[in-house]
N, C-alpha and C positions, 0 to 999 in steps of 0.2 A: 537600390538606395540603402545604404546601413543605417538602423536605428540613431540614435540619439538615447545613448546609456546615461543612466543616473551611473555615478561613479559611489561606491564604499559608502565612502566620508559623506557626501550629499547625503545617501540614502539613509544613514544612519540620524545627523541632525533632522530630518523630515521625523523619522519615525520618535526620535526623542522627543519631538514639538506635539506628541500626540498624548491625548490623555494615558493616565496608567493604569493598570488595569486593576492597582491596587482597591479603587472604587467597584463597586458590587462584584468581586472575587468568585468565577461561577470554578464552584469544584464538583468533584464525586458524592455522594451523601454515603456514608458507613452501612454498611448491610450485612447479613449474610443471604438475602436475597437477589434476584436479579431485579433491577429496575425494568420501566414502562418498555424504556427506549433498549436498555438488554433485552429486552423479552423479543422486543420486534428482531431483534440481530438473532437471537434463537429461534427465533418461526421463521426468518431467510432461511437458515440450515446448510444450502447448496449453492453455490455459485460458481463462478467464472473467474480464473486470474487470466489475461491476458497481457502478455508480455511481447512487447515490442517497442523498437526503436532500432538507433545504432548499431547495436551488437547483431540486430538479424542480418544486419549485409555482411558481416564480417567473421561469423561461424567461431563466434566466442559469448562467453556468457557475463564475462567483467571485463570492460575496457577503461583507459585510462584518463579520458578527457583528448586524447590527441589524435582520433581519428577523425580526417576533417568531418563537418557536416555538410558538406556534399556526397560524403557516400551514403549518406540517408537518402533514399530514392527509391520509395515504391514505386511500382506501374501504378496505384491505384490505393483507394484506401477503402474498403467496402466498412464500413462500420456498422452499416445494415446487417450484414452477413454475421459477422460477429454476436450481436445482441440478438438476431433474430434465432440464429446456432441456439444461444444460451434457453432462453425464450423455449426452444422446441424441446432440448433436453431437460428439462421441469427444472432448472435452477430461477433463481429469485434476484438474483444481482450477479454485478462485475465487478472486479475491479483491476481497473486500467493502470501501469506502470504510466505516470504522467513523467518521471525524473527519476533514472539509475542512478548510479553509482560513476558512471560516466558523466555526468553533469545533462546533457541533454536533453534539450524539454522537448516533447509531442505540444507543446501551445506556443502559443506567439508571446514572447515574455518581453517586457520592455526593461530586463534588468540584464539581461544577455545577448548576446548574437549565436551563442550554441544554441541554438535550436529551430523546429522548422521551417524559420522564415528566412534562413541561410544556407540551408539543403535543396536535396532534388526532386522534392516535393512542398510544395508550401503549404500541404493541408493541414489545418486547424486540428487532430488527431484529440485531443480534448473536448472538443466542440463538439465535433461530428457524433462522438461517442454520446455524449450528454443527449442530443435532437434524438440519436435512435432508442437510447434508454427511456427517454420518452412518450417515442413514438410505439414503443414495444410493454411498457408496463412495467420495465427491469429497473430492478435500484442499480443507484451507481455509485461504486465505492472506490477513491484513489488511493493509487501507490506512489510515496514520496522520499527518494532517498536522504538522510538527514547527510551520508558522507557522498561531496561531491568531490572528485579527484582530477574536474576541472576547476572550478571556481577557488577549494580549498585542500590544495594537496598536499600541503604542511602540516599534518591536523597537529602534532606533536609541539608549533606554537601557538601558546597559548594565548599570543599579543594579538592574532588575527582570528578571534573568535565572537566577538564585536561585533564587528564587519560584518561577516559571515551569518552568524545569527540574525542580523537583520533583512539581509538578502532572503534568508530563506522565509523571515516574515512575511517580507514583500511579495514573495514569490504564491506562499500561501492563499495571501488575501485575494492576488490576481488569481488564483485558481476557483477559489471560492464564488468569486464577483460574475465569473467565466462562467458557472455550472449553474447558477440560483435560476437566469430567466430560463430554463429550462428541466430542469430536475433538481430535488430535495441529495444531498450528499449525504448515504446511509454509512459510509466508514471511512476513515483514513488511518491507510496501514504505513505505518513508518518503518525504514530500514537502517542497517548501518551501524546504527549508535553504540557496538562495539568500541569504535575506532578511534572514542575517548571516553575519560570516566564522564558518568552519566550527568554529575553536578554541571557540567560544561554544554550540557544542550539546554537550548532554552528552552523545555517541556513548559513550566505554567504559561509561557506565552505563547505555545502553540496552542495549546489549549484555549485558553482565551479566546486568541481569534478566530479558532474552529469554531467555538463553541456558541460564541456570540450573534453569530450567524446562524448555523446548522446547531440546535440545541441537542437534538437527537441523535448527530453523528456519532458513531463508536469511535474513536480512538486507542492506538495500539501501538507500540514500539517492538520490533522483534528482540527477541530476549529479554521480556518482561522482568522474571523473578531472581532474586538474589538470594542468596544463601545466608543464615543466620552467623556466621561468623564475620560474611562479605557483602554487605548489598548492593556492590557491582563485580560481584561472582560472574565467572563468565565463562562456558557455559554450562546453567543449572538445568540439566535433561530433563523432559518431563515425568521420568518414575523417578527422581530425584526430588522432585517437590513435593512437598507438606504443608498442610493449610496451616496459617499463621507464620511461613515466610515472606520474606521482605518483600515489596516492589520494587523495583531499580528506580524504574521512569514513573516518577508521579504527578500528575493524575493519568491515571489510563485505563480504561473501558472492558479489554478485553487482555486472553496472555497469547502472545506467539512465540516460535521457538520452530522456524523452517529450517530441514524437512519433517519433525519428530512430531510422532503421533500420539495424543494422550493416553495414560494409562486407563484401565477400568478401576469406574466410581476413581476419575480421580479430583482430589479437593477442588473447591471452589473460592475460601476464604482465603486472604492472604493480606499482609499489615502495611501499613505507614502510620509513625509516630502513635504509634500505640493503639491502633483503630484500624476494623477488620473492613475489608472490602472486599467482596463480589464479584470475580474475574472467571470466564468463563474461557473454553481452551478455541481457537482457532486455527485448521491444521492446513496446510497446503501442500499440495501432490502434483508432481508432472504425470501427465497422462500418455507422455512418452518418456526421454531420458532426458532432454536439457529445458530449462524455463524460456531460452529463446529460440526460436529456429535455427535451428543448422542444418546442414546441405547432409551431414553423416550421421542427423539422427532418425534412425529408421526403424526402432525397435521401439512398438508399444505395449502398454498394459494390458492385460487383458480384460475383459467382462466380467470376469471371475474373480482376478484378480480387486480390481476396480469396487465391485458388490463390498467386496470384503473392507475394503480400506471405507467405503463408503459408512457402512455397518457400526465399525470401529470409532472414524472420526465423529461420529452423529449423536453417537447414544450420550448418555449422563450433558444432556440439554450444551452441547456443543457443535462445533460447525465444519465444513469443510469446503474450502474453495481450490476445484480441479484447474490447473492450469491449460490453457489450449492457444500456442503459439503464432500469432500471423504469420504468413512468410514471406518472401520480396516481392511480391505479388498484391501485398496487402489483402488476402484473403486468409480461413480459417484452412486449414489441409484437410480435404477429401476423408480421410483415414479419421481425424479428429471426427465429427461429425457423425460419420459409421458407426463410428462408439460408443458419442453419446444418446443418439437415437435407441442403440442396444440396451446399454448401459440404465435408460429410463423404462424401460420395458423390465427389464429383467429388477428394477426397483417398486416398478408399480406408485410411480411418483406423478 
């Protein structure tokens, strides 16, 4: 049976009829320190990206929206396996690709039919993740594409941004409302927001509604920092930045800038409107060669390897989340696991 979509236009009058959020406006507070809730994302330190969805059947790492979702079709979706992986190799949290760049959601969304409940597996891949992060002690942190190249692959008009923007509220809050009876949400990691200048995403109102709920969530946009001449400079590498440049996306918790790994002692402060805030670096690393499974990726990192990026990403109170790919199987790969079993031996974590 196919849902019964809220259309745009619908969506949008709902969300207009809702309070604003103008009333108790919850932001950042100015520091050159790290807050309660940074502290707790700097004592996580290590976790888990795991990346799957669409693109693992398909042995590409960006697709377009127009691979049906039927060819989503694990045997299986072990999410036990996953969290329990993370769990063994001394990381502290996940975080789960909930929505690429493909549009494609891992949940049951009542604002789409791209996603699991139209494929060849109908598992709840959000859910499931949430019961084991629970059941295993691991935070759970989501990955949320802001550019979806099914829903809005015009990004260039600027008349269908509205729309779109609200969808991805809606989308939000469902994920939100999805993850609460069961686990606290320690991060949401945003992607994409290249793909228009930054004024055009609605950052206070994701904020917002993250925050309103999850007060302690971290929030992040890749490519945080802007350059003092451009503050939607695009891209400012991390031995490029200097404390007291701009933020692009404001408010936001942490800096990313995948794949690039922070410099040493590198700054911590950086501006909006004239006032210093407290961003600390978050780096992520394939533990092979591609973030999704593919059939010709066979070549991993090594232990020693790994140590060192470990080493690197960690010190001057920063973090590192190892990537470790499903594969059509919905299992973690053999090989992965090898690793990071080593890989915590050889850290003494």
């Amino acid at each position: 049976m196919k849902k019964r979509l809220l259309s745009w236009s619908v969506l949008g009058l709902l969300l207009l009829g809702q309070p604003a959020f103008s009333q108790n406006l919850l932001l950042p507070v100015p520091s050159d320190k790290p807050s309660k809730a940074q502290l707790k994302q700097i004592e996580r330190k290590y976790g888990m990206f795991i990346h799957f969805g669409i693109n693992t059947f398909h042995d590409e790492e960006w697709t377009d929206g127009s691979k049906p979702a039927e060819s989503y079709a694990p045997s299986q979706i072990d999410a036990e396996q996953w969290i329990r992986s993370a769990k063994d190799a001394g990381m502290k949290y996940v975080i789960l690709i909930t929505k690429h760049h493909d549009g494609f959601c891992l949940w049951d969304s009542k604002y789409t039919e791209y996603d699991v409940t139209s494929s060849g597996n109908h598992t709840d891949v959000v859910e499931a993740v949430a019961k084991a992060c629970k059941k295993y002690g691991i935070g759970l942190g989501l990955y949320y594409s802001l550019w979806d190249r099914k829903v809005n692959p015009d990004v260039d008009d600027q008349s269908k941004d509205a729309a779109y923007n609200s969808y991805m509220i809606a989308q939000l809050k469902e994920l939100v409302d999805k993850v609460k009876p069961y686990t606290p949400i320690v991060e949401f990691w945003f992607d994409g927001g290249w793909t228009k200048q930054n004024y055009r995403w609605p950052v206070m109102d994701i904020y917002q509604t993250i925050k309103s709920q999850e007060p302690d969530c971290q929030i992040g946009i890749n490519w945080s920092i802007g350059s003092p001449e451009n503050v939607d400079a695009h891209p400012v590498l991390p031995e490029q930045q200097k404390a007291g440049f701009p933020i692009r996306y404001f408010p936001s918790d942490f800096r990313l800038g995948d794949p690039y790994l922070p410099t040493d002692n590198d700054p911590k402060t950086f501006t909006h409107d004239g006032k210093d805030y407290y961003m600390p670096w978050e780096s992520t690393v394939c533990i092979s060669q591609r973030w999704f499974y593919n059939t010709t990726d066979n070549q991993f990192k090594s232990v020693e390897e790994l140590e060192k990026l470990y080493r690197q990403c960690t010190k001057n109170d920063n973090i590192l989340i190892l990537n470790c790919p499903p594969g059509r199987d919905g299992k973690l790969r053999n090989k992965d696991i090898e690793i990071l079993k080593e890989l915590r031996k050889r850290l003494g974590i």
